[in-house]
C-alpha positions as CSV (number, residue, x, y, z in Angstrom):
1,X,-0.2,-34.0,70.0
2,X,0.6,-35.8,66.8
3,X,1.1,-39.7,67.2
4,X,1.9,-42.1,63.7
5,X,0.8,-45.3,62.4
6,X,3.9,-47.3,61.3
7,X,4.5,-50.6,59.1
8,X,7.6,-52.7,60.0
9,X,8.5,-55.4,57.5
10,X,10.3,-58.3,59.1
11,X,13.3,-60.1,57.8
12,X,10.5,-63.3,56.9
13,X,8.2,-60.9,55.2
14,X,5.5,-60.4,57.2
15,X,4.6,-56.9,58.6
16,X,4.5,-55.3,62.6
17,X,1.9,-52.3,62.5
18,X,1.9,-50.4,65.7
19,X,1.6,-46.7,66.7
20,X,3.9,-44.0,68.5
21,X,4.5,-40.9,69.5
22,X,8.2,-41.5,67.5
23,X,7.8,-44.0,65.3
24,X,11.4,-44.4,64.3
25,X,12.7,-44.6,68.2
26,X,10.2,-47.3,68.5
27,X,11.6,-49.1,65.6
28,X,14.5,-49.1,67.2
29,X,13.0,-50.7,70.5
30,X,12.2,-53.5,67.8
31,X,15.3,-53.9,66.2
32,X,16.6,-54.1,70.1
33,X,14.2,-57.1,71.1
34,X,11.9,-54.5,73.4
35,X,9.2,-53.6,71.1
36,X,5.9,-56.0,70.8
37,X,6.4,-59.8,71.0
38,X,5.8,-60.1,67.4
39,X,8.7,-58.2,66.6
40,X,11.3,-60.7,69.1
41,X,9.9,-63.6,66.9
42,X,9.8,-61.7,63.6
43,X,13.3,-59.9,63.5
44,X,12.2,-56.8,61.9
45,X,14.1,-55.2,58.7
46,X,13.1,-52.1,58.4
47,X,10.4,-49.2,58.6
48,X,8.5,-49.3,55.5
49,X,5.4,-47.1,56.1
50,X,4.3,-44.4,58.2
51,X,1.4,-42.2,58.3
52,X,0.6,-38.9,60.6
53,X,-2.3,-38.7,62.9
54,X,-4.5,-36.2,64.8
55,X,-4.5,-37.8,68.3
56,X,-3.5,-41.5,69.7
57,X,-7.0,-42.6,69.4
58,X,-7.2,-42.0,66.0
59,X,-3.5,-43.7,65.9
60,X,-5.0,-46.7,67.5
61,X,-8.2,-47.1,65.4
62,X,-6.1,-46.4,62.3
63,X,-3.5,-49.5,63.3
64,X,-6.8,-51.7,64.0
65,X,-8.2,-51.2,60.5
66,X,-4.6,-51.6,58.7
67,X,-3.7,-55.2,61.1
68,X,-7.0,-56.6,59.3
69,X,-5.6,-56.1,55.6
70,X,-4.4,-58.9,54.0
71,X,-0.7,-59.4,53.6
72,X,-1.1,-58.2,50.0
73,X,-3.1,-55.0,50.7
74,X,-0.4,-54.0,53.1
75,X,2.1,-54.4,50.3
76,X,0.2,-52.1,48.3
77,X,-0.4,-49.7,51.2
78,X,3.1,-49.7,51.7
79,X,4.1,-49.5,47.5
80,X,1.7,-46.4,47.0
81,X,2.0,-44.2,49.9
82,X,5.8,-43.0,50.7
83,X,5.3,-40.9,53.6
84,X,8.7,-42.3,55.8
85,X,9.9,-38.8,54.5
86,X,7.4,-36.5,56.0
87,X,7.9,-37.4,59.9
């Protein structure tokens, strides 16, 4: 089963990363105030990034390595790779 690594920006700027099975439902659970934490004190924006995965492990190792970037590699994560489209 195919699980995705997603990038939320917030309305302040910052970015949410998290994984899901449906990673546009789960923005939605943010928007709503019942994602992560983060997200209630960070009013996310919008979906800016997502990427396809082989299982949720890889999902969750994958979200590990992209919540150490910086703030600006993010940005370029998000800038270079449009993949919203493929899911």
């Amino acid at each position: 089963m195919h699980y995705y690594v997603y990038i939320v920006l917030c309305k302040d700027g910052s970015y949410y990363t998290g994984h899901a099975k449906d990673p546009q439902k789960r923005f939605e659970l943010h928007k709503k105030g019942r994602g992560a934490r983060y997200t209630r004190i960070h009013e996310p924006e919008k979906l800016v990034y997502v990427e396809e995965v082989e299982s949720r492990s890889t999902a969750m190792k994958r979200e590990r390595q992209i919540k150490r970037f910086s703030h600006d590699k993010k940005e370029q994560l998000v800038n270079t790779r449009d993949t919203i489209n493929d899911i």
